[in-house]
C-alpha positions as CSV (number, residue, x, y, z in Angstrom):
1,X,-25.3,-11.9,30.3
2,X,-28.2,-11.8,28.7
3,X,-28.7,-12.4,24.7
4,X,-30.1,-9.3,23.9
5,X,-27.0,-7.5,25.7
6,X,-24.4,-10.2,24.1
7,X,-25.8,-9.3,20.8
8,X,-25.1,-4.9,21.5
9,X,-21.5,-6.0,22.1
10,X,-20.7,-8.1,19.5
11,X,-22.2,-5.5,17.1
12,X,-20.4,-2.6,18.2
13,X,-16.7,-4.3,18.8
14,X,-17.4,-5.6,15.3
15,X,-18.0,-2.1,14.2
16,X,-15.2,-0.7,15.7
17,X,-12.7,-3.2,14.7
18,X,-14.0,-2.6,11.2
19,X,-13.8,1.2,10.9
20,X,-10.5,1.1,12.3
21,X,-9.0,-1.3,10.0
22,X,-10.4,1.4,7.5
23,X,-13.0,-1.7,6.1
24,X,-16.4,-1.7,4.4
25,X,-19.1,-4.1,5.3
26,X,-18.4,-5.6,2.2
27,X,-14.7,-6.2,2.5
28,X,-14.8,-7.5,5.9
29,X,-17.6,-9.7,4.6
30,X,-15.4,-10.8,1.4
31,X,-12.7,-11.8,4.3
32,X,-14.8,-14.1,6.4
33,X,-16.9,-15.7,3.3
34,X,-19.9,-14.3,3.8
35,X,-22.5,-11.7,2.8
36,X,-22.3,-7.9,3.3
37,X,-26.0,-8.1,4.2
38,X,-24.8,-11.2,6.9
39,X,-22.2,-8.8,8.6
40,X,-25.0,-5.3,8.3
41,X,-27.3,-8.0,10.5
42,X,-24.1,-8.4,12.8
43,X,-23.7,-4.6,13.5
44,X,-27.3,-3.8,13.9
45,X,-27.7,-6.7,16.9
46,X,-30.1,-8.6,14.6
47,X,-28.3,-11.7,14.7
48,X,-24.5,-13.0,16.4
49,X,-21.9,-15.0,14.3
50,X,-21.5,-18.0,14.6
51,X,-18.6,-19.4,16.9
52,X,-15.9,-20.4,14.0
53,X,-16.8,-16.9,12.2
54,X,-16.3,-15.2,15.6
55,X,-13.0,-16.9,16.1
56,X,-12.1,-16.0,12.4
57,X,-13.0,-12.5,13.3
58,X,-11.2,-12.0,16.1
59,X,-7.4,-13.5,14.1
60,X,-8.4,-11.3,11.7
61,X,-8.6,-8.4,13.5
62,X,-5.1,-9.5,15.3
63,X,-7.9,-10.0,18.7
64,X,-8.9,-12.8,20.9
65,X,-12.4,-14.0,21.0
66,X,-12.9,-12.8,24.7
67,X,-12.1,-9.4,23.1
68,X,-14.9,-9.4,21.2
69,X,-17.7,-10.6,23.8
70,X,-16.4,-7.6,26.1
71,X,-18.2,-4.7,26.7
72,X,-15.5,-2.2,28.0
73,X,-11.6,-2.3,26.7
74,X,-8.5,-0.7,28.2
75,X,-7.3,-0.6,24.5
76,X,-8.3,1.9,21.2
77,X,-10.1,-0.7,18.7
78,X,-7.0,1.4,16.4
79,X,-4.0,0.2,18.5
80,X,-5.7,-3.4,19.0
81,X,-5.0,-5.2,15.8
82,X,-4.5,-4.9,12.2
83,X,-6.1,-6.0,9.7
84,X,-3.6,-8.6,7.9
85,X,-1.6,-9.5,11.1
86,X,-1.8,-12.5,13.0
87,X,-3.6,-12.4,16.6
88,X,-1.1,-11.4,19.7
89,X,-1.7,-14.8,21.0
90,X,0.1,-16.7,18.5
91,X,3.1,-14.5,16.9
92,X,4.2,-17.3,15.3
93,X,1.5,-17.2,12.7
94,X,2.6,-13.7,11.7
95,X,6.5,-15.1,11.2
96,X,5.0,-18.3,9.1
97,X,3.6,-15.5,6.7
98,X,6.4,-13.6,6.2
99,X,8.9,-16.9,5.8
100,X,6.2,-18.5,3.5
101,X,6.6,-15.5,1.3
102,X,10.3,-14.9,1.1
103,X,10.6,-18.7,1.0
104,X,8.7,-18.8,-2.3
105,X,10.6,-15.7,-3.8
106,X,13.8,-17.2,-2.3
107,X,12.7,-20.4,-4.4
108,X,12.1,-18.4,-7.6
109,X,15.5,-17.1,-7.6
110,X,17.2,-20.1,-6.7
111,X,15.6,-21.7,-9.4
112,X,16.9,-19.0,-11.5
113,X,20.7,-19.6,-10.2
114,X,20.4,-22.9,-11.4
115,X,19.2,-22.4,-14.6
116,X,22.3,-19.7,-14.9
117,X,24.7,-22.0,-13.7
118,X,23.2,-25.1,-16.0
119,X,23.6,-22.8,-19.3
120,X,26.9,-21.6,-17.8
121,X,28.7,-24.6,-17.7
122,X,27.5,-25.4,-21.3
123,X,29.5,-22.2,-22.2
124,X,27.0,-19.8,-22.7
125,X,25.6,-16.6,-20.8
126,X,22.2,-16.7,-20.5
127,X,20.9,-14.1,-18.1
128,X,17.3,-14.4,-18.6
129,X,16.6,-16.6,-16.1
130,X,17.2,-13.9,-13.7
131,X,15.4,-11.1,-15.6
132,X,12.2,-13.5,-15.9
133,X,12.5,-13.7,-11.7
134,X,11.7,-10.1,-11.5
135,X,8.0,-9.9,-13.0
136,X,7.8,-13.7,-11.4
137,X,8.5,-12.5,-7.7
138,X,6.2,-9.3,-8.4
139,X,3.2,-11.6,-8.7
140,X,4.1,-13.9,-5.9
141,X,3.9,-10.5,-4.2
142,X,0.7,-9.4,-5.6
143,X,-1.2,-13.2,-5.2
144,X,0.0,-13.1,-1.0
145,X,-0.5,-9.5,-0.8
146,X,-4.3,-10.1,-1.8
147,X,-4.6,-12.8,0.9
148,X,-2.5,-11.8,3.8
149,X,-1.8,-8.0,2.7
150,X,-3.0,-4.6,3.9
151,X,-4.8,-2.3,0.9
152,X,-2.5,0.0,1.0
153,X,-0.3,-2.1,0.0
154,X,-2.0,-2.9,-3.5
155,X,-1.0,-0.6,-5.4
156,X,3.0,-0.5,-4.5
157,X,2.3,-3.7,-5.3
158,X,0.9,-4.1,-8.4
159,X,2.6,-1.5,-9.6
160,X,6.2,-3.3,-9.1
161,X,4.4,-6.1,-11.2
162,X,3.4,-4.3,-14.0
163,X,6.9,-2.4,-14.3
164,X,9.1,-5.5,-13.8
165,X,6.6,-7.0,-17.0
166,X,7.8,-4.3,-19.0
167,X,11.6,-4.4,-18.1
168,X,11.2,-7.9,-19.1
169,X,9.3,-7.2,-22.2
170,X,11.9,-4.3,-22.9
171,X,15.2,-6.4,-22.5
172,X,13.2,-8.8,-24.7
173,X,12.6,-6.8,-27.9
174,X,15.6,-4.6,-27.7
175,X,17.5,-2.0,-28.8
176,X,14.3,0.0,-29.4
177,X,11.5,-2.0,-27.1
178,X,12.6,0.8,-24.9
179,X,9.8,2.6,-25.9
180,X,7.7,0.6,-24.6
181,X,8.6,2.0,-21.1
182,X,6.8,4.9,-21.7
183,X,3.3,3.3,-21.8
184,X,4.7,2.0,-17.6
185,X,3.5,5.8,-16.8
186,X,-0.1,5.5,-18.3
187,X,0.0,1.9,-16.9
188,X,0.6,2.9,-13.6
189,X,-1.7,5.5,-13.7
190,X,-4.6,3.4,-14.4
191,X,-3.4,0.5,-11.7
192,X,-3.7,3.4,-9.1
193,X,-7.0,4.5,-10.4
194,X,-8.1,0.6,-10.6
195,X,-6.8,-0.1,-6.6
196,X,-8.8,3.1,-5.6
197,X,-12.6,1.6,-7.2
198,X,-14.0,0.1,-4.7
199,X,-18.1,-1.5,-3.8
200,X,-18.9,1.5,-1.4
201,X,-22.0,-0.8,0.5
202,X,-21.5,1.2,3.8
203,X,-21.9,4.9,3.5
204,X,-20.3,5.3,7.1
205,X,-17.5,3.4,6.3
């Protein structure tokens, strides 16, 4: 196959992959660690990744490397992979994922149990430990959702942060920190607003 062909179908997989994942030049670029202008060279046929970017490419876009040095698929680039799972060839990367995060909120509220059960025995009833879990988990969820997560995902996300911080703040400063509920709406609002900006470097994106 010759290099100038190679180069055509490495562009345009990478293209397609990209738009269906619903990405910008930019994003994929901030995925693989390198420059939006690096990844516009990719797509034009001016240049081919490198063999480690390729491979971290193609497990990003849930692919194999052959996949991406093919010219015809029996697949829709849309139905291949997703952006945030692990590559069909190893589904066992995608379960790690998931166990690493439930393992780490599992570990949160176990810690939480034993701080209850510590203050418990002393005869006291200290529920804080388990109120504290709630904002805690959130941004366990938020930091793995920015590394492993989808986009849409962000603001569900972040939202659930900012509200459990406010429950917390709330049962804090009671019997009238209640108030301070109402500024969740405005909050919210501007989270939403915030996970909708985004570096538009690709006008066909």
């Amino acid at each position: 196959m010759a290099r100038e062909n190679l180069q055509q179908i490495i562009a345009r997989n990478i293209t397609l992959l990209r738009r269906a994942n619903g990405m910008t030049q930019a994003g994929l670029a901030e995925k693989l660690g390198y420059s939006d202008k690096s990844v516009s060279k990719w797509e034009r046929a001016d240049g081919i990744p490198d063999v480690l970017c390729l491979k971290a490419m193609a497990d990003l876009f849930g692919v194999t490397v052959d996949y991406m040095l093919q010219a015809e698929h029996t697949e829709d680039p849309a139905a291949v992979g997703a952006l945030g799972d692990a590559p069909r060839s190893s589904p066992e990367y995608a379960v790690s994922r998931r166990h690493v995060v439930l393992l780490t909120v599992a570990g949160v509220w176990l810690l939480a149990a034993l701080v209850f059960l510590i203050v418990k025995i002393s005869g006291a009833v200290f529920v804080l430990p388990f109120v504290a879990a709630l904002p805690i988990s959130a941004l366990l969820l938020v930091i793995f959702n920015s590394i492993w997560g989808r986009r849409a995902w962000q603001f569900p996300v972040v939202s659930f942060f900012v509200w459990t911080v406010f429950f917390l703040l709330c049962w804090l400063l009671r019997p009238d920190a209640w108030l301070l509920m109402l500024v969740c709406v405005p909050a919210t609002l501007v989270v939403w607003l915030a996970c909708r900006v985004r570096k538009k470097t690709d006008p066909e994106a």
